[in-house]
Chimera marker file (.cmm) of the C-alpha trace (Angstrom):
<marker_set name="trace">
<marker id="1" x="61.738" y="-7.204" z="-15.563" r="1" g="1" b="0" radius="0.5"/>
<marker id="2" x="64.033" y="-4.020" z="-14.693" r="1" g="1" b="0" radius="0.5"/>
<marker id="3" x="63.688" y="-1.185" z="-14.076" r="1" g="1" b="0" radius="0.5"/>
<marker id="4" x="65.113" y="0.102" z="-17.280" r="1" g="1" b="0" radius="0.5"/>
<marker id="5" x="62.841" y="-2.117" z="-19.726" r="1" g="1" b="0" radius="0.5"/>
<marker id="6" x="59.913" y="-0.787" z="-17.602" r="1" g="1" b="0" radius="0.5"/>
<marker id="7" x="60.714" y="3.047" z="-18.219" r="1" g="1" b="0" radius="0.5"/>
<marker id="8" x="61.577" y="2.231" z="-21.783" r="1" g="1" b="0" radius="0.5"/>
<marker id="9" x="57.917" y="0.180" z="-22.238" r="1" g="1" b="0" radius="0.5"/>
<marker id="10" x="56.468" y="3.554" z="-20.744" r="1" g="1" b="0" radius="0.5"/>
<marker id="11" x="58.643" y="5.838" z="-22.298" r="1" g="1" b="0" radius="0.5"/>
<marker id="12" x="57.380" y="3.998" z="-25.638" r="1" g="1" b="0" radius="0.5"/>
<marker id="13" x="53.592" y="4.096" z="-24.641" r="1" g="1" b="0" radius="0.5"/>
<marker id="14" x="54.077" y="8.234" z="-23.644" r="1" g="1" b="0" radius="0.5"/>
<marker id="15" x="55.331" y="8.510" z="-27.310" r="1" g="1" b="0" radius="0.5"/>
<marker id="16" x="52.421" y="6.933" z="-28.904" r="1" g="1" b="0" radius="0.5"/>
<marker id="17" x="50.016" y="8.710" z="-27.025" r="1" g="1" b="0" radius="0.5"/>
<marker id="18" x="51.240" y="11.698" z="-27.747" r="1" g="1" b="0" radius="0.5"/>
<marker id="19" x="51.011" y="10.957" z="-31.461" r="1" g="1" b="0" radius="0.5"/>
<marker id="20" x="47.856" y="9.501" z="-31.096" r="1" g="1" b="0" radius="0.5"/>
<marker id="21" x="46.449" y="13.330" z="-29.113" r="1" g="1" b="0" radius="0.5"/>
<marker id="22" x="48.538" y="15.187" z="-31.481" r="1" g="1" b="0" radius="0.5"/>
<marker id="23" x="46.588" y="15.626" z="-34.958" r="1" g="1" b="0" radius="0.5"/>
<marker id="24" x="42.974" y="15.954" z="-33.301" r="1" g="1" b="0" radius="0.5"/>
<marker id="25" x="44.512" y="19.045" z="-30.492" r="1" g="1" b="0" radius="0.5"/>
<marker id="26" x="46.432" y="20.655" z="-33.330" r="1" g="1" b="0" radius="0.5"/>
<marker id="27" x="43.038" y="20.443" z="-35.353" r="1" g="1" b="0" radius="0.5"/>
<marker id="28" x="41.176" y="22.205" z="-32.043" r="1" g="1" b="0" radius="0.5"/>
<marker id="29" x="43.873" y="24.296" z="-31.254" r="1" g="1" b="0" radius="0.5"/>
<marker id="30" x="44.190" y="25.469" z="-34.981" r="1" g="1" b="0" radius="0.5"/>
<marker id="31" x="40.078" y="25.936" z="-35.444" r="1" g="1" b="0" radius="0.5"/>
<marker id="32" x="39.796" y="27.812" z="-32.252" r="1" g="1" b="0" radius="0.5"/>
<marker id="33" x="42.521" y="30.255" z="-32.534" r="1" g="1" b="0" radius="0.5"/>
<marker id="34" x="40.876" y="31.445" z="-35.614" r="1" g="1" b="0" radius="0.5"/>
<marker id="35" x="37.292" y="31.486" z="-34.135" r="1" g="1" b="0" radius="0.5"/>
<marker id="36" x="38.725" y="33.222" z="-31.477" r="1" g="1" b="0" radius="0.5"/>
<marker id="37" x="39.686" y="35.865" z="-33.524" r="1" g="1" b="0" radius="0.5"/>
<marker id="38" x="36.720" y="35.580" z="-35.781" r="1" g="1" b="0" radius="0.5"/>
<marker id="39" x="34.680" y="36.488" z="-32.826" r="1" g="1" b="0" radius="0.5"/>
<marker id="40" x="37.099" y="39.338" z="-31.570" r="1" g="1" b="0" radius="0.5"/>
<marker id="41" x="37.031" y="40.899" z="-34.808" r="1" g="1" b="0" radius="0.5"/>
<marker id="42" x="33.477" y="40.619" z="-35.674" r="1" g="1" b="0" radius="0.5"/>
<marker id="43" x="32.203" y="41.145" z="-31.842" r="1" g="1" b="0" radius="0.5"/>
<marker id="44" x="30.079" y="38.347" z="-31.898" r="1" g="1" b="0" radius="0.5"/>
<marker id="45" x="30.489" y="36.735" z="-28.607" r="1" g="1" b="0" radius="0.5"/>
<marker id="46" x="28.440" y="33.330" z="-28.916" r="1" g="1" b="0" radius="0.5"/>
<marker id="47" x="30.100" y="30.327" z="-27.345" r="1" g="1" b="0" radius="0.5"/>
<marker id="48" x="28.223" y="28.039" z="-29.275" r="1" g="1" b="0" radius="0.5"/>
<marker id="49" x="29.701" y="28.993" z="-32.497" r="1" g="1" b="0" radius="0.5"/>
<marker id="50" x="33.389" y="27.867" z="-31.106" r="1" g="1" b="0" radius="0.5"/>
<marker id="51" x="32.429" y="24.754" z="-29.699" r="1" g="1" b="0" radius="0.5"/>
<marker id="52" x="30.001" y="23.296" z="-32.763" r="1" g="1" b="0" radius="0.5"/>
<marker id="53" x="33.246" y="24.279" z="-35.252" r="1" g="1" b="0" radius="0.5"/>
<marker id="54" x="35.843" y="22.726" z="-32.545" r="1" g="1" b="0" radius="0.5"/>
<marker id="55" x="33.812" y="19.342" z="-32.477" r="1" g="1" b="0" radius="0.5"/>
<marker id="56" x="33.601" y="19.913" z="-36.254" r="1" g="1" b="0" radius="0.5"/>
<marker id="57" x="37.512" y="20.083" z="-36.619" r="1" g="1" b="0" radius="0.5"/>
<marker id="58" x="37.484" y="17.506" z="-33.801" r="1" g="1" b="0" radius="0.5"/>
<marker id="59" x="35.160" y="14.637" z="-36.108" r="1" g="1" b="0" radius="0.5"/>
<marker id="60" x="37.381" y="15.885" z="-39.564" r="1" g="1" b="0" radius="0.5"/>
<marker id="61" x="40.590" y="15.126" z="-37.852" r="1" g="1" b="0" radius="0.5"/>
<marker id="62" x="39.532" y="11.693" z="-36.535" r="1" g="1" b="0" radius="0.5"/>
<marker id="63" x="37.596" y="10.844" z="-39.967" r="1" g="1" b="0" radius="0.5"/>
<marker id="64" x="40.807" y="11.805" z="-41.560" r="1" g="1" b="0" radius="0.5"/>
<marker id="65" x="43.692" y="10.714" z="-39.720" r="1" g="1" b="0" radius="0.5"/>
<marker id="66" x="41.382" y="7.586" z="-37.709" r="1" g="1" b="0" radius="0.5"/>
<marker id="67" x="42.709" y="4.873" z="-39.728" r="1" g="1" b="0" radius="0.5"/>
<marker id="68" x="46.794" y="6.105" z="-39.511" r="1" g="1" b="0" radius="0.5"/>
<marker id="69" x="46.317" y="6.719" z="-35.323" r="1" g="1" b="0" radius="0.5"/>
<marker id="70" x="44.360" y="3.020" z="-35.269" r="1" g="1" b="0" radius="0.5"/>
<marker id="71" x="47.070" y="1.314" z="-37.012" r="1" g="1" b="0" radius="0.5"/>
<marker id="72" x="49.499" y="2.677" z="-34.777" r="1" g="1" b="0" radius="0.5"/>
<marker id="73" x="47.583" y="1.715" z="-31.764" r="1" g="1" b="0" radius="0.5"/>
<marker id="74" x="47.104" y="-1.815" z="-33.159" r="1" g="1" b="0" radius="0.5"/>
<marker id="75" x="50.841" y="-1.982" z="-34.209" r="1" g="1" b="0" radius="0.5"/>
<marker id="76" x="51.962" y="-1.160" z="-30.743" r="1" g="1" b="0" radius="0.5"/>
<marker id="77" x="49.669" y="-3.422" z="-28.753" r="1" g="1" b="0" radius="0.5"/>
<marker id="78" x="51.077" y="-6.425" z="-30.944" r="1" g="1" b="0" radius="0.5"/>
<marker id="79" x="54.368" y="-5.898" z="-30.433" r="1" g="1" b="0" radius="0.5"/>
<marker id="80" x="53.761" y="-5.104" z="-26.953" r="1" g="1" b="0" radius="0.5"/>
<marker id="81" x="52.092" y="-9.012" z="-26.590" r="1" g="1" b="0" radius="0.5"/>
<marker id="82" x="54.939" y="-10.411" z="-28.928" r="1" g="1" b="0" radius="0.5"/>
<marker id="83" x="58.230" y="-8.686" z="-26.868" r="1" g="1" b="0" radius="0.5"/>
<marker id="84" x="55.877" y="-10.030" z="-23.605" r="1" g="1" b="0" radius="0.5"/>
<marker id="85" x="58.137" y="-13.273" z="-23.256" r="1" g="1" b="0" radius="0.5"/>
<marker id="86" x="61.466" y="-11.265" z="-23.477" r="1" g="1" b="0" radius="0.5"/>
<marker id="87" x="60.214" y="-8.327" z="-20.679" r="1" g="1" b="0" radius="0.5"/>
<marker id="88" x="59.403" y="-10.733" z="-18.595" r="1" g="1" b="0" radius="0.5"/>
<marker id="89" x="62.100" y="-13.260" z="-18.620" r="1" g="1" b="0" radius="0.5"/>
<link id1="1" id2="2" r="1" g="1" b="0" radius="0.2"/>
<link id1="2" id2="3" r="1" g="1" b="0" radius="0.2"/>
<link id1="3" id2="4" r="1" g="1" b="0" radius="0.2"/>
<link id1="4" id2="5" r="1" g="1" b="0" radius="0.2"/>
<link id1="5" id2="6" r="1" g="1" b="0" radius="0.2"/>
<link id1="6" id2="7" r="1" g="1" b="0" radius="0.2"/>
<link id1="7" id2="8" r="1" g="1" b="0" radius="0.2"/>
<link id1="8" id2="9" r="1" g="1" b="0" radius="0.2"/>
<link id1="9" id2="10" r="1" g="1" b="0" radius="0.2"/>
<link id1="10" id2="11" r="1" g="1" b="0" radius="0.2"/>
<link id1="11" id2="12" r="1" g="1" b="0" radius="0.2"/>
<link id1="12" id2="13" r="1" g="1" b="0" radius="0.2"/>
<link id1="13" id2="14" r="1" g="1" b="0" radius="0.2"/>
<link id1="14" id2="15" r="1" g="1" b="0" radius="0.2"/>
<link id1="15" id2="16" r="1" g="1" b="0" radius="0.2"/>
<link id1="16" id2="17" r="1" g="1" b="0" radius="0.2"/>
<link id1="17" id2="18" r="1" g="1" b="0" radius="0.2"/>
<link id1="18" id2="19" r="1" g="1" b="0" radius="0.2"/>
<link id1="19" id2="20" r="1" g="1" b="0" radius="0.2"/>
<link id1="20" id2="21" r="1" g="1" b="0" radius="0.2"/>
<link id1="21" id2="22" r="1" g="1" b="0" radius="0.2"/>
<link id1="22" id2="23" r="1" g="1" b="0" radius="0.2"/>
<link id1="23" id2="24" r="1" g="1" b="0" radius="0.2"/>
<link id1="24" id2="25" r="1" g="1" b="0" radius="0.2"/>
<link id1="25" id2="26" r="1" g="1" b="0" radius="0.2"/>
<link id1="26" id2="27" r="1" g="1" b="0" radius="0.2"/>
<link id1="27" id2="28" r="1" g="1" b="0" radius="0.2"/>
<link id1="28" id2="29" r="1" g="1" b="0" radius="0.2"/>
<link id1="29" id2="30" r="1" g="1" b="0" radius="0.2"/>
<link id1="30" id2="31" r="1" g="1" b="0" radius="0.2"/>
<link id1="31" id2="32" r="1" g="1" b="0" radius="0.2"/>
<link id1="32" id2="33" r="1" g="1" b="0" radius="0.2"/>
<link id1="33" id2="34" r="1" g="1" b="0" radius="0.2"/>
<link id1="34" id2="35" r="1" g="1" b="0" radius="0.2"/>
<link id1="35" id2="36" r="1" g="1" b="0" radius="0.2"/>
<link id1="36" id2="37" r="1" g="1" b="0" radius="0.2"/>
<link id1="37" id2="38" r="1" g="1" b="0" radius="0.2"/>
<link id1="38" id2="39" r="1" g="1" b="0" radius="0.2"/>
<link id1="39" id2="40" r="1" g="1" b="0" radius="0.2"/>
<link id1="40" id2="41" r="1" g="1" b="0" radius="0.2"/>
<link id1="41" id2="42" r="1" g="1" b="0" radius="0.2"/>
<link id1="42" id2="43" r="1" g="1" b="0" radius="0.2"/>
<link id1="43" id2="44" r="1" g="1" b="0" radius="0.2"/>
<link id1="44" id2="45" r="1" g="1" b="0" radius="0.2"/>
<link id1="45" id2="46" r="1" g="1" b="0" radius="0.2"/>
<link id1="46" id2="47" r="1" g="1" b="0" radius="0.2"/>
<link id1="47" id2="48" r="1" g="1" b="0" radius="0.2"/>
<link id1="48" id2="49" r="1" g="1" b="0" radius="0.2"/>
<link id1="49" id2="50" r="1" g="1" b="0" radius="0.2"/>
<link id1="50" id2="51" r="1" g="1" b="0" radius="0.2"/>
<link id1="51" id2="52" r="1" g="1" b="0" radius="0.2"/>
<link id1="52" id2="53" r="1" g="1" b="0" radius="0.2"/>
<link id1="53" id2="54" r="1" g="1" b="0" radius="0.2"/>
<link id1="54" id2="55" r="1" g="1" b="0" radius="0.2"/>
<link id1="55" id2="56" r="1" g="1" b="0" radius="0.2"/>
<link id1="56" id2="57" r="1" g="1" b="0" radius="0.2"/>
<link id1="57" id2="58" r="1" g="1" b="0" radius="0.2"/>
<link id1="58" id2="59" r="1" g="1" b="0" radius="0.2"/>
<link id1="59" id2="60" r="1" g="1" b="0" radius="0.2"/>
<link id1="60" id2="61" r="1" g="1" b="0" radius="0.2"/>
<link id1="61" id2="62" r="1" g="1" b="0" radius="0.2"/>
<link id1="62" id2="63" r="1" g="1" b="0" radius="0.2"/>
<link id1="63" id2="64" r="1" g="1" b="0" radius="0.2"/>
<link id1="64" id2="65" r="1" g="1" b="0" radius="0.2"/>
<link id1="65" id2="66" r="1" g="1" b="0" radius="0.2"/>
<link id1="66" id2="67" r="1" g="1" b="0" radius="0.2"/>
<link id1="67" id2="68" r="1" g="1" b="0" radius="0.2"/>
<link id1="68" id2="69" r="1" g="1" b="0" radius="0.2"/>
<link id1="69" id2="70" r="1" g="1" b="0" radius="0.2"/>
<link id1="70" id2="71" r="1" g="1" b="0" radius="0.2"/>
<link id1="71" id2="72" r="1" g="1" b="0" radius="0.2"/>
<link id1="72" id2="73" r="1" g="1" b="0" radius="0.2"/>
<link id1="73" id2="74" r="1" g="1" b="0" radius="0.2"/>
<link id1="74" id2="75" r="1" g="1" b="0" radius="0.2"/>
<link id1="75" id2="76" r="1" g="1" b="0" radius="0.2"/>
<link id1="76" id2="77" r="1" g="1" b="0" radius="0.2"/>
<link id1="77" id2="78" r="1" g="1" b="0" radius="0.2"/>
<link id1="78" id2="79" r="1" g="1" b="0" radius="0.2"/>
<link id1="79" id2="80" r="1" g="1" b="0" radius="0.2"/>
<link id1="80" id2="81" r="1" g="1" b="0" radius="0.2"/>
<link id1="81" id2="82" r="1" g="1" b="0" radius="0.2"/>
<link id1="82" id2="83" r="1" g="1" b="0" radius="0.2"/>
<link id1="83" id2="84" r="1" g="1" b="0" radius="0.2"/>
<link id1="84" id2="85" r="1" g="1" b="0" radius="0.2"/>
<link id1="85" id2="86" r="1" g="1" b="0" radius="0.2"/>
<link id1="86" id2="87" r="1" g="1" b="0" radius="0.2"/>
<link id1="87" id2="88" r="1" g="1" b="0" radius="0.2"/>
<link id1="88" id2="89" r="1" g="1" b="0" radius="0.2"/>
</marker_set>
């Protein structure tokens, strides 16, 4: 193996991974921007409120993008075994 198929197998598994984080952070990010300002506006100060709608947003995200981030993550790992035979010889 050299060098260069080694940083492109890890340049390939930092892409997925990022794609894999990305919907459920946006999903957090997006849900706690506006319950931060919910709570600035409104005064109400309960940290319980932001973290029961983050893991909210957290469980829609997964429910709805689970199956697209799974295949992905399948899809990867099986062309990862299959290319096995040419990155190592």
């Amino acid at each position: 193996m050299t060098p260069e198929t080694a940083l492109a197998e890890i340049y390939a598994g930092l892409q997925l991974a990022m794609l894999l984080a990305a919907p459920p952070l946006l999903a957090v990010l997006v849900v706690g921007v506006v319950v931060g300002v919910l709570q600035a506006a409104t005064q109400i100060n309960e940290p319980t409120i932001a973290f029961v709608m983050k893991a909210i947003a957290l469980a829609a995200s997964l429910a709805l993008t689970g199956h697209f981030l799974l295949g992905r993550l399948v899809g990867f790992t099986l062309d990862l075994f299959h290319r096995i035979p040419q990155v190592i010889g």
